[in-house]
C-alpha positions as CSV (number, residue, x, y, z in Angstrom):
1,X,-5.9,-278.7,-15.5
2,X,-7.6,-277.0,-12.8
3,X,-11.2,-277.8,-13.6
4,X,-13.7,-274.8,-12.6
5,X,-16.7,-276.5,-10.6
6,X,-15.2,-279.9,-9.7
7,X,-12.3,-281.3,-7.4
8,X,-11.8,-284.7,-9.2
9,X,-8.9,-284.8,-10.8
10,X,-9.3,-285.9,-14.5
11,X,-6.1,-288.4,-14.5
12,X,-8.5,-290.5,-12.7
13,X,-8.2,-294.6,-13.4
14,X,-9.7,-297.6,-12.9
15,X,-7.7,-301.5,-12.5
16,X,-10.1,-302.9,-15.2
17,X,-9.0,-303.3,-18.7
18,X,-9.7,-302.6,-22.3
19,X,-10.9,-306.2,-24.2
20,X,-11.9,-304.9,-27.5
21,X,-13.5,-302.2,-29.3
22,X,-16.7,-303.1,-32.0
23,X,-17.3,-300.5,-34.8
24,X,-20.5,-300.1,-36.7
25,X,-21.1,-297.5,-39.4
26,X,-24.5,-296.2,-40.2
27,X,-26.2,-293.5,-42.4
28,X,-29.4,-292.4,-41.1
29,X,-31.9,-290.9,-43.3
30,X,-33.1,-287.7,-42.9
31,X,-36.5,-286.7,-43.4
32,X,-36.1,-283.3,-43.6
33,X,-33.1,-282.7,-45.3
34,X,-30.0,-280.4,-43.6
35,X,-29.9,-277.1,-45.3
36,X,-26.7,-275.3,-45.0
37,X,-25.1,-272.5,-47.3
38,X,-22.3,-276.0,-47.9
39,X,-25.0,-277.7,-49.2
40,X,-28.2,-280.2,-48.9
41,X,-27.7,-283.3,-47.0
42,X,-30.2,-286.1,-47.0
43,X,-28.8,-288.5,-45.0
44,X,-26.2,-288.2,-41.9
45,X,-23.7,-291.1,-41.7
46,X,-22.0,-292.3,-38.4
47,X,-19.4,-294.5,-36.6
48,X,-20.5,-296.2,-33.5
49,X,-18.0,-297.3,-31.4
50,X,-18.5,-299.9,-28.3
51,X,-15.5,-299.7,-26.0
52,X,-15.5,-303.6,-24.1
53,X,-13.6,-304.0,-20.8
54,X,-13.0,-307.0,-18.5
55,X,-15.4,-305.0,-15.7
56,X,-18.3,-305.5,-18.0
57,X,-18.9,-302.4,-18.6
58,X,-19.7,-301.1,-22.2
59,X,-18.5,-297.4,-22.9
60,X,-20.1,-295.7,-25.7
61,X,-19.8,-292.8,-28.5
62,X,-20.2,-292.0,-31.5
63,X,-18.8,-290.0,-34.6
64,X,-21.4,-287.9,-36.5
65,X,-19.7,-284.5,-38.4
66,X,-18.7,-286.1,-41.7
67,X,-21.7,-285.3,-43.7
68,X,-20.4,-287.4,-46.5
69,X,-20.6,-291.4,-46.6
70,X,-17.3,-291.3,-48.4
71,X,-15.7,-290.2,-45.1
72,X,-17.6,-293.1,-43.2
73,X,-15.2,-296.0,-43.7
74,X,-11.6,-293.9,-43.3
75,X,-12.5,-292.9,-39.9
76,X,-14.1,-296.3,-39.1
77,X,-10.7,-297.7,-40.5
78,X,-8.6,-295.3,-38.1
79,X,-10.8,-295.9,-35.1
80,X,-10.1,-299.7,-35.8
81,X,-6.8,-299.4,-35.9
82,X,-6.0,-296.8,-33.2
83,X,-8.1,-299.4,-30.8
84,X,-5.4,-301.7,-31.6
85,X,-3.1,-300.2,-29.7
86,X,-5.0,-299.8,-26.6
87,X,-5.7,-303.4,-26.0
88,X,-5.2,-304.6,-22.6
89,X,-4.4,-301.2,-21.1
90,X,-5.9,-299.7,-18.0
91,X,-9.7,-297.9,-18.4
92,X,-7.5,-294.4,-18.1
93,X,-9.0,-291.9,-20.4
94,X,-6.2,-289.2,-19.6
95,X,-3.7,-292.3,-20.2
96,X,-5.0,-293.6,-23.1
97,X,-4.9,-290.1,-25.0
98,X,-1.2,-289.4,-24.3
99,X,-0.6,-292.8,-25.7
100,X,-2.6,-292.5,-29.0
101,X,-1.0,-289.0,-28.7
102,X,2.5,-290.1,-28.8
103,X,2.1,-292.8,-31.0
104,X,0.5,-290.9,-33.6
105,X,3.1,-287.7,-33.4
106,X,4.7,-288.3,-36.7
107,X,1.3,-288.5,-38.8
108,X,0.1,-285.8,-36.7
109,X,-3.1,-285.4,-34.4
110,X,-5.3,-283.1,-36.3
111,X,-8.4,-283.6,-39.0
112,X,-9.9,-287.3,-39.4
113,X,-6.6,-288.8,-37.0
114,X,-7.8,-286.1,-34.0
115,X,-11.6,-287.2,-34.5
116,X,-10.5,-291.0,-34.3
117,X,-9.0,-290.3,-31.4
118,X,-11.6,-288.3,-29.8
119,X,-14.0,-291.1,-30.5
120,X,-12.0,-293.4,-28.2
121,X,-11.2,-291.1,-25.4
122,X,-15.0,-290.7,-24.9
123,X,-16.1,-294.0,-24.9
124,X,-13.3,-294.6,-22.3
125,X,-14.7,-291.8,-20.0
126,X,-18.2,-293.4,-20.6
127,X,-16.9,-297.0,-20.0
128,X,-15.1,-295.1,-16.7
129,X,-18.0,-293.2,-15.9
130,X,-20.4,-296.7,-15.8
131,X,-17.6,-298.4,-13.8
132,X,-18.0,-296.0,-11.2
133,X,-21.6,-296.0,-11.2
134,X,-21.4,-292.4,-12.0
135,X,-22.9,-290.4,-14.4
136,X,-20.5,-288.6,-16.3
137,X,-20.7,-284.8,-15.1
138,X,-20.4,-286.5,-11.3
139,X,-17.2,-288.3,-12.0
140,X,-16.4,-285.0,-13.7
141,X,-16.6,-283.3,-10.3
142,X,-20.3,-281.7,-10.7
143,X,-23.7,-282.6,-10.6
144,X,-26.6,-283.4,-12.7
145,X,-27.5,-279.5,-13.5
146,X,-30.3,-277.5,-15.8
147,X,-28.7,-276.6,-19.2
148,X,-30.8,-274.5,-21.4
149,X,-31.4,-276.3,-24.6
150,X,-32.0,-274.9,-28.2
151,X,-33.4,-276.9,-31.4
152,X,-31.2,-276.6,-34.6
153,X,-33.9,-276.6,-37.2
154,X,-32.0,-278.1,-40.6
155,X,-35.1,-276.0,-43.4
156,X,-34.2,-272.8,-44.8
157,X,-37.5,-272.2,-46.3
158,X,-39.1,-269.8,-44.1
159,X,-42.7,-271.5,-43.8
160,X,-40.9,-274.5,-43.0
161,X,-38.6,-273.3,-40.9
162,X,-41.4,-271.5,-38.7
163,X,-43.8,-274.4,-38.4
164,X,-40.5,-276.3,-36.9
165,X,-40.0,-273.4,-34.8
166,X,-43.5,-273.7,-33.5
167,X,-43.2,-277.2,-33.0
168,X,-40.1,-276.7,-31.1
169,X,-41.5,-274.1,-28.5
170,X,-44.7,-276.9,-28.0
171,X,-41.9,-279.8,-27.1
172,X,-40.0,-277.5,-24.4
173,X,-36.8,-275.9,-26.5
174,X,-35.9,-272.8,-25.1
175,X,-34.5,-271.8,-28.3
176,X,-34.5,-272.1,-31.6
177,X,-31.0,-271.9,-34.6
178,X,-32.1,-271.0,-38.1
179,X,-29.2,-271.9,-41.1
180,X,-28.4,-268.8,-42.8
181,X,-25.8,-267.8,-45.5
182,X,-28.3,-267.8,-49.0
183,X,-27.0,-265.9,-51.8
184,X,-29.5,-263.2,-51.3
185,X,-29.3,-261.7,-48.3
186,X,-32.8,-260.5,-48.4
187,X,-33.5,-264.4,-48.0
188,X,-31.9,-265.0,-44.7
189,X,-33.9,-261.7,-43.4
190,X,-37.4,-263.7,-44.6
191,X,-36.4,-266.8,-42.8
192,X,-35.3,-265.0,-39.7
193,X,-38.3,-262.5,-40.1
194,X,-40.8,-266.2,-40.2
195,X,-39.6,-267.7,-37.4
196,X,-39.5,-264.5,-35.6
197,X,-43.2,-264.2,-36.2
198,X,-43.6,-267.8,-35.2
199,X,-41.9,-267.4,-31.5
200,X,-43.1,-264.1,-30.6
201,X,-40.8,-261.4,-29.3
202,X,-38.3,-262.1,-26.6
203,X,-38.3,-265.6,-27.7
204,X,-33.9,-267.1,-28.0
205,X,-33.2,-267.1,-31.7
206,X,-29.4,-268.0,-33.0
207,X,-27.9,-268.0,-36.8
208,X,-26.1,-269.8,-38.2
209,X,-23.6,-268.9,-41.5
210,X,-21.4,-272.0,-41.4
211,X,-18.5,-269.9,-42.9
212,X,-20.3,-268.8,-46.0
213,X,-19.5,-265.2,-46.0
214,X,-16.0,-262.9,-46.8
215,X,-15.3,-260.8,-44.0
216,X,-16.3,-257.4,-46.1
217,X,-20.0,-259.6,-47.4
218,X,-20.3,-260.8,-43.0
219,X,-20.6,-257.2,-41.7
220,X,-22.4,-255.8,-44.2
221,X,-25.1,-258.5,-43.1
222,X,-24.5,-257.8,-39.6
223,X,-25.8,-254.4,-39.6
224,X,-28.7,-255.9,-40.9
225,X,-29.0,-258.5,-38.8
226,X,-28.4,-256.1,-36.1
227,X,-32.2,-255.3,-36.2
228,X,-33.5,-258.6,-35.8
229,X,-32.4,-259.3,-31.4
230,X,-30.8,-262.6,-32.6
231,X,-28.9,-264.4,-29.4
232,X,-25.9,-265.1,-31.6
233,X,-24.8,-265.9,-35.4
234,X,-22.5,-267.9,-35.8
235,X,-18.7,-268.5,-38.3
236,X,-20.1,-265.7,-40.4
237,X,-16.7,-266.3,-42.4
238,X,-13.8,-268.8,-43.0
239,X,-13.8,-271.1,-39.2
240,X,-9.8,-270.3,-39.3
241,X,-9.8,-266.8,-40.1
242,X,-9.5,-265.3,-36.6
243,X,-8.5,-262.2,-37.4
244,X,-11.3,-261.7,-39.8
245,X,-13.8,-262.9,-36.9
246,X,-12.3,-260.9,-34.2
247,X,-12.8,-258.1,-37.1
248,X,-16.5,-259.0,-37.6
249,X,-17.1,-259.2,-33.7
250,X,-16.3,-255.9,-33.3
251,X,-18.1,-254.3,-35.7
252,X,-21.3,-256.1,-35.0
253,X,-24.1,-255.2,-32.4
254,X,-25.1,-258.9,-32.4
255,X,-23.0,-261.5,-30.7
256,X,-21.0,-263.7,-32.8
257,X,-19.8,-267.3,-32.0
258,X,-17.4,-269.5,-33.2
259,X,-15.5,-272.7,-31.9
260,X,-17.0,-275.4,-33.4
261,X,-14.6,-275.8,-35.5
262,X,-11.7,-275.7,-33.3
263,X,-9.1,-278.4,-34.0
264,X,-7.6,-278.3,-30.3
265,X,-6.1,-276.1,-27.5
266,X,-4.2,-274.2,-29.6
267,X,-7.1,-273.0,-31.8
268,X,-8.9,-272.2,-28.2
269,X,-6.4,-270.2,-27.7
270,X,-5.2,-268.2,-30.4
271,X,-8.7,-267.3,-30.7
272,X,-9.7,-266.4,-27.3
273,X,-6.2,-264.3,-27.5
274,X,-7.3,-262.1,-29.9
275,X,-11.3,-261.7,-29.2
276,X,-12.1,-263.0,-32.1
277,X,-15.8,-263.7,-30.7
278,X,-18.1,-262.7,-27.7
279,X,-19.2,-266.3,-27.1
280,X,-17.3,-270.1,-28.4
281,X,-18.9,-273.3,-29.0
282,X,-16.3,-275.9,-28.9
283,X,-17.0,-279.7,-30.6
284,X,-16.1,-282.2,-28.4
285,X,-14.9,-284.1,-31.5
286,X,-13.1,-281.9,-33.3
287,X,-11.2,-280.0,-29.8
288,X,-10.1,-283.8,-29.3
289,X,-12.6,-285.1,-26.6
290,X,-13.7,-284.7,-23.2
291,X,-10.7,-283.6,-21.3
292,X,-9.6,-281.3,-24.0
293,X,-13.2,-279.5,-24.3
294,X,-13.0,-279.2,-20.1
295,X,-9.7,-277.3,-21.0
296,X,-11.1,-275.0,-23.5
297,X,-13.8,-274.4,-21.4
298,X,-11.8,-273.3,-19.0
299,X,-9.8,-271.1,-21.1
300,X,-13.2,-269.5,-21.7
301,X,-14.0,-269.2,-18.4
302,X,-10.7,-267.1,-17.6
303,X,-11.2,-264.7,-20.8
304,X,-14.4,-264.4,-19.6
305,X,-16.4,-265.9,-22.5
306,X,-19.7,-268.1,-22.1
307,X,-19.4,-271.7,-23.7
308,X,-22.2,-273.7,-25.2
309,X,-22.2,-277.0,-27.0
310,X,-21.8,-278.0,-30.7
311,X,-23.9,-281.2,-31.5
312,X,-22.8,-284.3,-29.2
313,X,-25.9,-283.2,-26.9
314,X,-26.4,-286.6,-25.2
315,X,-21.8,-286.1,-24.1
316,X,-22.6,-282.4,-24.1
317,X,-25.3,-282.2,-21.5
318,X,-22.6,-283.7,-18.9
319,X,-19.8,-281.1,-19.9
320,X,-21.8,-278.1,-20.0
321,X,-23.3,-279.1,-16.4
322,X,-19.6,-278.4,-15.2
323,X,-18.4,-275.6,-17.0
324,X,-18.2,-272.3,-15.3
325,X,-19.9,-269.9,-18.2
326,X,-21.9,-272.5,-19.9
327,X,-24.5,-271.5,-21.7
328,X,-26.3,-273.5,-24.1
329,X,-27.2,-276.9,-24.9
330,X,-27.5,-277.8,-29.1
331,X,-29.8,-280.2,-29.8
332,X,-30.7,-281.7,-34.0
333,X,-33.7,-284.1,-32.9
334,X,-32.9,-286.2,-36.3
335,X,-30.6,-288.3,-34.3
336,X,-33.3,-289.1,-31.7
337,X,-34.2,-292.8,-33.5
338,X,-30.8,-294.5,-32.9
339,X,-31.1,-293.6,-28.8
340,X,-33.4,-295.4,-26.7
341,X,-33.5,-292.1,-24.4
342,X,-32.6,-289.2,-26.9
343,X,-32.4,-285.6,-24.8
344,X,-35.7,-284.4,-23.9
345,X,-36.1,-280.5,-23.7
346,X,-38.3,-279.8,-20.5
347,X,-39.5,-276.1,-20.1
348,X,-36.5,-274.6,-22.1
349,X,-34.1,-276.8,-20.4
350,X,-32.2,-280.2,-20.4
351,X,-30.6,-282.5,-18.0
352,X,-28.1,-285.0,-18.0
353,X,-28.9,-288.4,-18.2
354,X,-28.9,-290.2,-13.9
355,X,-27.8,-293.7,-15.2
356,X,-24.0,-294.2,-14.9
357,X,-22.1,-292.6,-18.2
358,X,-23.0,-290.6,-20.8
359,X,-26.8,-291.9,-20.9
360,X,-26.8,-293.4,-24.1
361,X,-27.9,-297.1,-24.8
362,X,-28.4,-297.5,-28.9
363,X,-31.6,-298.3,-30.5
364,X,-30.4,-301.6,-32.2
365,X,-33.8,-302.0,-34.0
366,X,-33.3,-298.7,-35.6
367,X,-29.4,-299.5,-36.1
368,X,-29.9,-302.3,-37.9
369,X,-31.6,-300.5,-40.8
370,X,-29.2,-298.1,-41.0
371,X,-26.0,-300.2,-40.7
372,X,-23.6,-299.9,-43.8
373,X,-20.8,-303.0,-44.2
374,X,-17.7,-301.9,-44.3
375,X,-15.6,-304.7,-43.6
């Protein structure tokens, strides 16, 4: 892959080996519940995933889209046994991924197998990255760079969601994402029209439909939308429906984004192929890990497409640092207790952690109240 800022070359090993990996799963409680047009979620359960090596270094990462407990233990269960196989084998992200890769061909390498996966790769980069006494976007081939950062804020009652807002601009966001997608339209146009009142004109607001919308119901809300200077909405329809994006995109004023939902290269590219939006927002989970989100940042780069970040802010952070259109930083605060240095927004921006890695060191006092048995 020809990497756009760095000259490191991303096949890059170390002699020390993998000695085991440790699991945990957790389910944090949220005291403001997420409010999506999917649903209400009071809780966000996670996988936590040590990567041990005979260098004694730790690599770290975590998996956090599921939304459901139910999904915890499956993709603590695949984790588990995808580690088994990497057991003694050279700290070689690139390496290890072809292996898991090949082995896993038959079954195939998309959904809960591809997150598994990608939850291994990055705790090998981080375990890589710590080993060199790098941080991440340095081994990478960059340097520790300003990304603007944003504030998802999970209410979508407008009073709420403008006192967040508020609160946000106070702590150094730069940005703020409201969750749109209510039955009545009219009530995504009060929420936006709150927190617009809240930040003042001029201020970066982004929206965010999580694919509750047909194609014919997403531009008629466009054009209204169109009104309101929003920085982007995002998966007004079905994530898959390219076509119907790409349809969408062009008939809107305001930029749309999709990507998060992604499930590899070839997603990145069918979709940049066609225009399907004016900016992308690849998961660093879900494309696969690190080296594949480098690679569909790149692809953005030559269709000319700015990139930004979809959750994974701590990983994120690093990435965005060395992609050649990035953008912006996502950041959901509710996460912050399990870190012992969560991402701290600093005059609209964000940097990446200095120590060697990703930056993140659990918070095992907080982990320990959250931890859920599962074996």
């Amino acid at each position: 892959m020809n990497h756009p800022q760095g000259e490191r070359d991303l096949g890059e090993v170390s002699q020390a080996r993998i000695t085991g990996v440790d699991i945990r799963m957790i389910n944090v409680p949220l005291g403001q519940p997420l409010e999506t047009a999917a649903g209400v979620f009071p809780a966000l359960p996670m996988v936590l995933v040590d990567l041990e090596t005979d260098a004694g270094v730790t690599g770290c990462a975590y998996f956090s889209a599921c939304f459901l407990p139910m999904m915890l233990k499956p993709i603590a269960l695949l984790i588990d046994g995808l580690s088994e196989m990497i057991i003694g084998d050279r700290l070689a992200p690139a390496e290890i991924d072809q292996k898991l890769r090949r082995n896993m061909r038959l079954v195939g390498a998309k959904g809960p197998v591809a997150s598994a996966m990608a939850v291994i790769e990055i705790a090998t980069w981080d375990a890589l990255a710590k080993h060199r006494q790098l941080p991440l976007c340095e081994l990478l081939g960059g340097a520790r760079q300003k990304t603007p950062i944003y504030q998802t804020i999970v209410s979508m009652d407008p009073q709420t969601a403008a006192e967040k807002a508020i609160e946000s601009i106070e702590v150094g966001y730069g940005g703020v994402k409201c969750k749109l997608g209510q039955a009545d339209p009219q009530a995504d146009i009060a929420l936006l029209t709150a927190v617009r009142a809240a930040c003042g004109d001029g201020y970066p607001i982004m929206g965010d439909f999580n694919q509750a919308l047909s194609v014919d119901e997403a531009e008629q809300r466009m054009e209204s939308l169109d009104e309101l200077n929003l920085t982007w909405v995002e998966e007004p329809t079905l994530a898959d429906d390219f076509e119907g994006h790409a349809r969408i995109t062009e008939a809107a004023r305001t930029p749309v984004s999709i990507g998060e939902n992604w499930q590899g290269i070839a997603d990145a590219q069918r979709s940049l192929s066609i225009s399907a939006s004016d900016l992308v927002m690849p998961d660093v989970i879900r494309m696969g890990g690190i080296t594949a989100w480098l690679e569909a940042a790149h692809l953005a780069d030559e269709a000319g497409v700015g990139v930004s970040s979809h959750g994974y802010s701590e990983i994120c952070v690093h990435l965005l640092a060395v992609a050649a259109r990035s953008q912006w930083l996502e950041h959901v605060d509710v996460l912050d207790e399990i870190f012992l240095d969560p991402i701290k927004p600093t005059n609209g921006v964000a940097l990446p952690s200095p120590k060697p890695g990703v930056g993140i060191s659990w918070n095992e006092d907080a982990i320990r109240r959250f931890l859920v048995k599962w074996r």
